[in-house]
C-alpha positions as CSV (number, residue, x, y, z in Angstrom):
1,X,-207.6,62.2,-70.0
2,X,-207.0,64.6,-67.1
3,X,-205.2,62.2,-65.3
4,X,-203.1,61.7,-68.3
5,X,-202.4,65.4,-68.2
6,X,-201.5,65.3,-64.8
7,X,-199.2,63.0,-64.9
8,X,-197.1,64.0,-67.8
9,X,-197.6,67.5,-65.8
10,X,-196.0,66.0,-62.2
11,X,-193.2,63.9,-64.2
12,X,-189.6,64.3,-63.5
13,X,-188.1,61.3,-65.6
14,X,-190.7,60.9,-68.2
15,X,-190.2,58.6,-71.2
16,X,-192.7,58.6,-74.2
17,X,-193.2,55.3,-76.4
18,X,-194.7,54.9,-80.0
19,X,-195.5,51.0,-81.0
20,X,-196.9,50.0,-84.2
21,X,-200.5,51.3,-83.5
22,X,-199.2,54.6,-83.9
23,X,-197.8,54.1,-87.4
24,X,-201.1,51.9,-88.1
25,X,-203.2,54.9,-87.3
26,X,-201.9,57.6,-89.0
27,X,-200.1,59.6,-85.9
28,X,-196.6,59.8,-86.8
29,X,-197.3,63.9,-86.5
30,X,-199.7,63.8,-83.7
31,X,-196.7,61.8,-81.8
32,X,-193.9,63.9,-82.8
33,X,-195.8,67.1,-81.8
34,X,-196.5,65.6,-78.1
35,X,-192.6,65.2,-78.1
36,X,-192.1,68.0,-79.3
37,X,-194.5,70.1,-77.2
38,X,-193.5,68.1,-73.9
39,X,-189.5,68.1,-74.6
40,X,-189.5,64.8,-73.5
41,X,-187.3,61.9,-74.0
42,X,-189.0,59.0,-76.8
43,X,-188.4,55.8,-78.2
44,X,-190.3,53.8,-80.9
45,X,-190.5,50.2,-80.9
46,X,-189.7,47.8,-83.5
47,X,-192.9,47.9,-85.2
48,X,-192.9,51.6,-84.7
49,X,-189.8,52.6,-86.3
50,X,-189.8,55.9,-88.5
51,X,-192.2,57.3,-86.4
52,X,-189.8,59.0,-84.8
53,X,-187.5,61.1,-87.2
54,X,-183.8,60.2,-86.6
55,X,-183.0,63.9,-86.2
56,X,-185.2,64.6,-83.3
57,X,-182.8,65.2,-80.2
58,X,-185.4,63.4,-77.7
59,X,-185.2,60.6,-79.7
60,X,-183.4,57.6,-77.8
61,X,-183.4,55.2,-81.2
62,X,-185.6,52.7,-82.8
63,X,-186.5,49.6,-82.0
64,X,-186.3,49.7,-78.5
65,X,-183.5,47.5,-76.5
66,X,-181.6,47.4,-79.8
67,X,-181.0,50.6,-78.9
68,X,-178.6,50.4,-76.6
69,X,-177.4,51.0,-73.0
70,X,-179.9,54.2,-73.0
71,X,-183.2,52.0,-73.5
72,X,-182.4,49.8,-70.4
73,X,-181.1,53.0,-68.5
74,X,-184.5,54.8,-69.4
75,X,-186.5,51.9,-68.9
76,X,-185.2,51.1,-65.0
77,X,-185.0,55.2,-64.0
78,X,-188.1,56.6,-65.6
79,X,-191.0,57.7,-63.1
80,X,-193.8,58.0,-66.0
81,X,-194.5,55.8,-68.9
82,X,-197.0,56.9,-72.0
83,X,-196.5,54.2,-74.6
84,X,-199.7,54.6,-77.2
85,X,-199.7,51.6,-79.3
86,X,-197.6,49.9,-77.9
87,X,-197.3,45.8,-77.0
88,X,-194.8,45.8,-74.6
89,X,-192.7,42.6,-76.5
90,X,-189.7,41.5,-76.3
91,X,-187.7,44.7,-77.4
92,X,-189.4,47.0,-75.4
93,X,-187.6,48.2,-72.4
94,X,-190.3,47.9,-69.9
95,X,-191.2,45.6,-67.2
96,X,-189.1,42.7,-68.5
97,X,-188.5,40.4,-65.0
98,X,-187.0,39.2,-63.6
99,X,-183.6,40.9,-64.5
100,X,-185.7,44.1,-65.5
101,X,-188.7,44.4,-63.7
102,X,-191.0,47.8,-63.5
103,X,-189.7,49.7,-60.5
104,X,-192.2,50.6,-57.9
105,X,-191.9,54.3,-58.2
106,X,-192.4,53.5,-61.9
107,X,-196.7,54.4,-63.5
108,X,-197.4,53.0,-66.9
109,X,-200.3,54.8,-68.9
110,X,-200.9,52.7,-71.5
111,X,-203.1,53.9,-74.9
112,X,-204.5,51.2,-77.3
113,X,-207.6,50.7,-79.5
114,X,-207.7,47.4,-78.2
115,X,-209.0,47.2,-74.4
116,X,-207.7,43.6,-74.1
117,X,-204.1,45.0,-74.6
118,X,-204.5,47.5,-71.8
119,X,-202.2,46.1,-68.4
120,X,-201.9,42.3,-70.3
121,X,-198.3,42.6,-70.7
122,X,-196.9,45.1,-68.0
123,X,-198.6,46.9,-65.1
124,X,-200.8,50.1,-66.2
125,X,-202.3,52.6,-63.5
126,X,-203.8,54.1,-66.3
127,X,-205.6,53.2,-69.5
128,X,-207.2,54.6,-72.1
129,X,-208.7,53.0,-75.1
130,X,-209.2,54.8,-78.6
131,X,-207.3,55.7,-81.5
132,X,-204.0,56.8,-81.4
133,X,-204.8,59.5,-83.7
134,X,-208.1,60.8,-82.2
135,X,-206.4,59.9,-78.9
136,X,-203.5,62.1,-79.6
137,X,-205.0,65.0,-80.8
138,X,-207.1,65.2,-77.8
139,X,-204.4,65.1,-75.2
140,X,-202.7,67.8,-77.1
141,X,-205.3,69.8,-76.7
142,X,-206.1,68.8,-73.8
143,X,-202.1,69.6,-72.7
144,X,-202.5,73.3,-74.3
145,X,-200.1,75.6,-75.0
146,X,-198.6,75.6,-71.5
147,X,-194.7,74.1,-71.1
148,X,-194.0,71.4,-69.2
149,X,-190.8,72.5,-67.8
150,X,-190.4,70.0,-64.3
151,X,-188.3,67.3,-65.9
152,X,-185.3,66.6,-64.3
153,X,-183.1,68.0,-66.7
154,X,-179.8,66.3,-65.3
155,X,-181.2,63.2,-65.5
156,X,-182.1,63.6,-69.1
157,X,-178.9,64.6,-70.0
158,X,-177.1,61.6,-68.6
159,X,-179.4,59.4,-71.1
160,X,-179.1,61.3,-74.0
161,X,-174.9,61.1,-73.2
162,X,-175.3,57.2,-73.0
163,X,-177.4,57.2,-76.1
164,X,-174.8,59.2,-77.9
165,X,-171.7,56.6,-76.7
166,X,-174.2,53.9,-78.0
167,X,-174.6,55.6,-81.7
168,X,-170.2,56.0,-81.4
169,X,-169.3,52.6,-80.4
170,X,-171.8,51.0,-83.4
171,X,-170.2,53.6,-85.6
172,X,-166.5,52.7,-83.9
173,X,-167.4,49.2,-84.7
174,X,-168.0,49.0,-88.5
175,X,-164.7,51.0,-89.1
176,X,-162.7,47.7,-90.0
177,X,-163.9,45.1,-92.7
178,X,-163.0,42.1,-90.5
179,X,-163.3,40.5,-87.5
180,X,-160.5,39.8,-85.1
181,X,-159.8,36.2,-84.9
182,X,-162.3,35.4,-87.6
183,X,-161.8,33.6,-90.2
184,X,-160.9,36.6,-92.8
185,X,-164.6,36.9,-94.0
186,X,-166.3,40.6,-93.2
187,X,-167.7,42.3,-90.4
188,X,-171.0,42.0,-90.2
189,X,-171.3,45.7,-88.8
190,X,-169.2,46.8,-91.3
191,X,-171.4,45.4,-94.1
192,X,-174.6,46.8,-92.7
193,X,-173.2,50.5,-92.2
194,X,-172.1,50.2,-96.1
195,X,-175.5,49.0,-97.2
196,X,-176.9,51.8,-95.1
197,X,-175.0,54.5,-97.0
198,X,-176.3,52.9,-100.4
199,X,-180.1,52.2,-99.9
200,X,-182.0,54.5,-102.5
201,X,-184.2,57.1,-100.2
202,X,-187.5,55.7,-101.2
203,X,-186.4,52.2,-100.4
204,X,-188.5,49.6,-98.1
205,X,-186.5,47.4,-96.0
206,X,-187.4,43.9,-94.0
207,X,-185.0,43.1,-91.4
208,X,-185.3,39.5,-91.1
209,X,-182.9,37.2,-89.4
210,X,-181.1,37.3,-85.8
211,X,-177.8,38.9,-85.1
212,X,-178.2,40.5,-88.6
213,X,-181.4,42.7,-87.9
214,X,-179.5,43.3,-84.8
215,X,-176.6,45.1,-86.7
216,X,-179.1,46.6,-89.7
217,X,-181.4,47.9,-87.0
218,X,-178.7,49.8,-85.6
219,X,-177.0,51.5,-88.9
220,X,-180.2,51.6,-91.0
221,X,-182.0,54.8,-90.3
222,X,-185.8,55.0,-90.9
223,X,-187.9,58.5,-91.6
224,X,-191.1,57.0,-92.0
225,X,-192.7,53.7,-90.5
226,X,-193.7,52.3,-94.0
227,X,-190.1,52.0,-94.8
228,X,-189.0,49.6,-91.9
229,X,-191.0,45.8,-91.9
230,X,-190.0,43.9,-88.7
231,X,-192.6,41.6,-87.0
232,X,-191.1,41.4,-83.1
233,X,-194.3,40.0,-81.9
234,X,-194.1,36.6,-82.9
235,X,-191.2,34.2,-84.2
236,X,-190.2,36.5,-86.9
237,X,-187.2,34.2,-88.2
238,X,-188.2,33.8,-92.3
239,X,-190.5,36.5,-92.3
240,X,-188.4,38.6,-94.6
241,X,-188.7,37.0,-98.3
242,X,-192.4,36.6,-98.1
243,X,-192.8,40.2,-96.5
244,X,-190.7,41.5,-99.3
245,X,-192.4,39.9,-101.9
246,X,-195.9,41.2,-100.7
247,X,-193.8,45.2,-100.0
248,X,-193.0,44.7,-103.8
249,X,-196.6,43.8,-105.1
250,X,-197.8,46.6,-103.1
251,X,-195.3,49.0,-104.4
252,X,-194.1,48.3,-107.8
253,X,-192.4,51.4,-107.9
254,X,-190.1,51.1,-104.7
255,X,-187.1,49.5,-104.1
256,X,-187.4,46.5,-101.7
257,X,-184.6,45.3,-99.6
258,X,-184.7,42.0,-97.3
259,X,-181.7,41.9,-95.3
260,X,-181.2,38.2,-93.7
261,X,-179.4,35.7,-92.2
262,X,-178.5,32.1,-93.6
263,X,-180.2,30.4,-90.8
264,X,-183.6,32.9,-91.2
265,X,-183.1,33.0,-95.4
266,X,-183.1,29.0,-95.2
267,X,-186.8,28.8,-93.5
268,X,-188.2,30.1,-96.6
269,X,-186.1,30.0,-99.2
270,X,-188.9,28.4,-102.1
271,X,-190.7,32.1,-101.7
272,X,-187.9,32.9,-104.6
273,X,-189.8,30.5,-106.4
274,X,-192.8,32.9,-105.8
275,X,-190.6,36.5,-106.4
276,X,-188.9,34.6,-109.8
277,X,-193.0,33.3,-110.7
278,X,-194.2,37.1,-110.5
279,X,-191.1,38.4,-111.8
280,X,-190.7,40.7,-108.2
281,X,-187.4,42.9,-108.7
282,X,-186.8,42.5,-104.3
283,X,-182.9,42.5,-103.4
284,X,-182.3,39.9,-101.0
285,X,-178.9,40.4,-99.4
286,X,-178.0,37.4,-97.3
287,X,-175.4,38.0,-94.2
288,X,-173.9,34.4,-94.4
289,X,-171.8,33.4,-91.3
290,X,-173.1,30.1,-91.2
291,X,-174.4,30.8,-87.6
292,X,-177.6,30.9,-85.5
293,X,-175.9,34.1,-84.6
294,X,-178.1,35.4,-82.0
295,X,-177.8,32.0,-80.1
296,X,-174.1,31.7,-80.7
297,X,-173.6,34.0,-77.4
298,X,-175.8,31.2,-75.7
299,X,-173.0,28.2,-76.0
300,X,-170.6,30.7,-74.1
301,X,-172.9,31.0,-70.9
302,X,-173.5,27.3,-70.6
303,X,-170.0,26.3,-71.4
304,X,-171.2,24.4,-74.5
305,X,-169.3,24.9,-77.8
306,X,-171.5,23.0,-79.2
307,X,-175.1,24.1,-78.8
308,X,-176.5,23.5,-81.7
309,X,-175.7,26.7,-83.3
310,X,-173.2,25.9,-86.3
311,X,-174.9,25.5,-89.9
312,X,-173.3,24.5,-93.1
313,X,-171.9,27.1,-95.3
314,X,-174.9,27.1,-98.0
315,X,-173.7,28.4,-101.3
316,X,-177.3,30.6,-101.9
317,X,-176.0,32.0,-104.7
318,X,-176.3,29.0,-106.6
319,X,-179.2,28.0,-104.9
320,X,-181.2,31.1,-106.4
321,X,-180.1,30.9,-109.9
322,X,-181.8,27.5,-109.4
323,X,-184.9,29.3,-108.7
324,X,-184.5,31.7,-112.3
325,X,-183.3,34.7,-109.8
326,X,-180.3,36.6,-110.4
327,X,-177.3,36.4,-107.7
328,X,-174.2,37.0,-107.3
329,X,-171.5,36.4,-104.4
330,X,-169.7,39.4,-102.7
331,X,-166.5,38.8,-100.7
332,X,-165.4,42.7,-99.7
333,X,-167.0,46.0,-98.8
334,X,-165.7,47.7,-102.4
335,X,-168.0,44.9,-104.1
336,X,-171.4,45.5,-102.2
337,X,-172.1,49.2,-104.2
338,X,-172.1,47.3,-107.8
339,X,-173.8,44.6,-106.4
340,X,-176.6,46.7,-105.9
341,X,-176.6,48.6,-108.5
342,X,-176.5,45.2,-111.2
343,X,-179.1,43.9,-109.0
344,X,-182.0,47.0,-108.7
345,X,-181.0,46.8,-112.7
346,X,-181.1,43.1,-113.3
347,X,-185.3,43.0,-113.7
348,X,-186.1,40.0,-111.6
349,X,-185.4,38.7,-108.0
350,X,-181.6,39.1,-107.0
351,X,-179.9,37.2,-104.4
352,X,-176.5,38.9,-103.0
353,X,-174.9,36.7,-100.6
354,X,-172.4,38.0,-98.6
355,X,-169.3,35.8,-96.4
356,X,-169.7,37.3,-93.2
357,X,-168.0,36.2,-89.7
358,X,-170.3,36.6,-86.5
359,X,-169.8,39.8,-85.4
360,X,-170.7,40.5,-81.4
361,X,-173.3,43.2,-80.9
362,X,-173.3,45.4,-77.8
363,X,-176.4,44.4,-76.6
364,X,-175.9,40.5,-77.1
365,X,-175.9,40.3,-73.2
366,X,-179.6,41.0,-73.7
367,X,-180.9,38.0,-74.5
368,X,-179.7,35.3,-72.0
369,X,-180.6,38.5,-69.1
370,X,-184.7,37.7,-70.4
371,X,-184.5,34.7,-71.9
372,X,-182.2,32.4,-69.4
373,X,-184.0,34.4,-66.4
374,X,-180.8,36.3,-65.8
375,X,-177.6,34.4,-66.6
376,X,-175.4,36.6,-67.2
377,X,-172.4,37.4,-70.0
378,X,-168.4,37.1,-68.9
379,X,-167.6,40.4,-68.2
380,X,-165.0,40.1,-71.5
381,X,-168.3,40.1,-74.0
382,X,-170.2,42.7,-71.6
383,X,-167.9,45.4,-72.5
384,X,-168.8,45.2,-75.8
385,X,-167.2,44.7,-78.9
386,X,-163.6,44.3,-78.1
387,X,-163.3,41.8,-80.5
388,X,-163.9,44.0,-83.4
389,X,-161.0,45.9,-84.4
């Protein structure tokens, strides 16, 4: 623990992370006071989201890479990292080689109840095993009442500045309901800012699918962990209609939302079956671009308009009244509000599917950088989302 306190002591570019173990535990406000207390910059990670409250002013964003420009910038530059809880996956914005490796003059301390997770996925000089919570509480008392005032406050700025541009241009981009050079169908940006605006307070959200948890991730603002489901561990893809089946069971009383793509909403489709059996009142809203979206980028890179990406147009809407669920189609941004509203009313499973056009996300280039071990984007898609009016 004393070398903990050291460190976070010595620290000029410090970042603090907060995975799902955090939420697990019970230390959302053990983690928010060490942020507090330390004035340090933070992130959650996918599983960790609402941990942080979207109002803290250290608080680089939610679900790590998804993010934005900020979680790569903090992730390369940062000479201390203290991620409690944390798995280091896929959307986590350390040590991802080879196009983001862990610098050199980078130290990870690492704090998980499980030992076996300690250095397996990322380089720790330090690790401690226990609790989050217990853990917590003793490094703040451990850390006392003294400030930590060595940071390199310049340094922090210029991150918090790029996070800021990030949080405009997502804002910038769902300004217009279409897509330039679509096919007259909405933005998909667009369509997750609106439902964004209308989700009741209490609400629980899944965020299943590819290119559309990309977009809801980024409007969808989360106070509390219990709120947000995402599993970025594993193949999540289909996740969201069982997961919002079990949030409803569990809470009877909350509105459930799973927000998903055609491609993910087609993997487990029967689970209305299931919803319609137990008479579950969960609001499915389906993005439908007929796309792999999050691949589509992929076919650019190798040159191959055809990679396998295109799916049919599915017409889910009829497909769920199949399965005894309510559903309706919605073509424009005016329609999505009622939609809701007829569907949290409607007593049973509801199906909204919306015609959407793939929208590009700033952080598309993401993928191909880990996954194709560093191809890169044409510079034209880089910029970012030019093609959005």
């Amino acid at each position: 623990m004393q070398e903990v306190v050291a460190a976070l002591r010595q620290a000029r570019r410090p970042l603090l992370i907060a995975g799902g173990g955090v939420a697990r535990s019970g230390a959302v406000a053990e983690f928010r006071a060490l942020v507090d207390h330390c004035d340090m910059l933070a992130m959650a990670t996918a599983n960790g989201r609402g941990v942080l409250h979207p109002d803290c002013p250290n608080n680089l964003g939610s679900a790590g890479l998804v993010s934005g420009q900020a979680a790569i910038d903090v992730g390369q530059q940062a000479d201390l990292v203290l991620a409690v809880g944390c798995k280091f996956s896929t959307f986590t914005p350390i040590h991802k080689p080879p196009h983001y490796p862990k610098p050199d003059t980078q130290k990870i301390i690492q704090i998980d109840i499980d030992a076996a997770s300690i250095g397996r996925a990322a380089p720790v000089e330090t690790g401690l095993v226990g609790d989050a919570r217990a853990t917590l509480a003793a490094l703040l008392e451990e850390l006392g009442s003294e400030p930590l005032d060595q940071q390199d406050s310049a340094w922090k700025q210029a991150i918090l500045k790029t996070r800021d541009e990030n949080r405009t241009l997502y804002r910038e981009s769902a300004k217009s309901s279409k897509v330039v050079g679509g096919s007259g169908l909405l933005n998909e940006s667009a369509v997750a800012a609106t439902i964004a605006d209308l989700l009741p307070e209490d609400a629980i959200v899944v965020h299943d699918g590819g290119q559309t948890m990309m977009w809801t991730i980024s409007h969808i603002q989360v106070t509390s962990p219990e709120s947000s489901l995402f599993v970025p561990g594993m193949g999540h893809l289909g996740f969201g209609l069982p997961y919002a089946n079990a949030a409803k069971l569990a809470h009877p009383e909350r509105p459930v939302f799973c927000l998903t793509g055609d491609g993910a909403m087609g993997m487990t489709i029967q689970e209305l079956e299931t919803a319609s059996r137990y008479g579950l009142n969960v609001i499915v809203v389906v993005f439908n671009d007929s796309y792999w979206g999050m691949y589509k980028p992929f076919g650019e890179i190798l040159e191959n308009p055809e990679f396998g990406t295109r799916l049919s147009t599915v017409d889910f809407a009829t497909v769920a009244r199949g399965f005894g669920c309510y559903a309706e189609d919605v073509m424009d941004l005016e329609g999505i509000a009622p939609a809701i509203e007829r569907a949290l009313a409607c007593g049973r499973p509801a199906v909204l599917n919306i015609g959407v056009d793939f929208t590009p996300h700033p952080m598309d280039f993401l993928w191909p950088n880990i996954i194709l071990d560093g191809f890169q984007f044409p510079e034209q898609r880089k910029a970012g989302l030019k093609a959005v009016a």
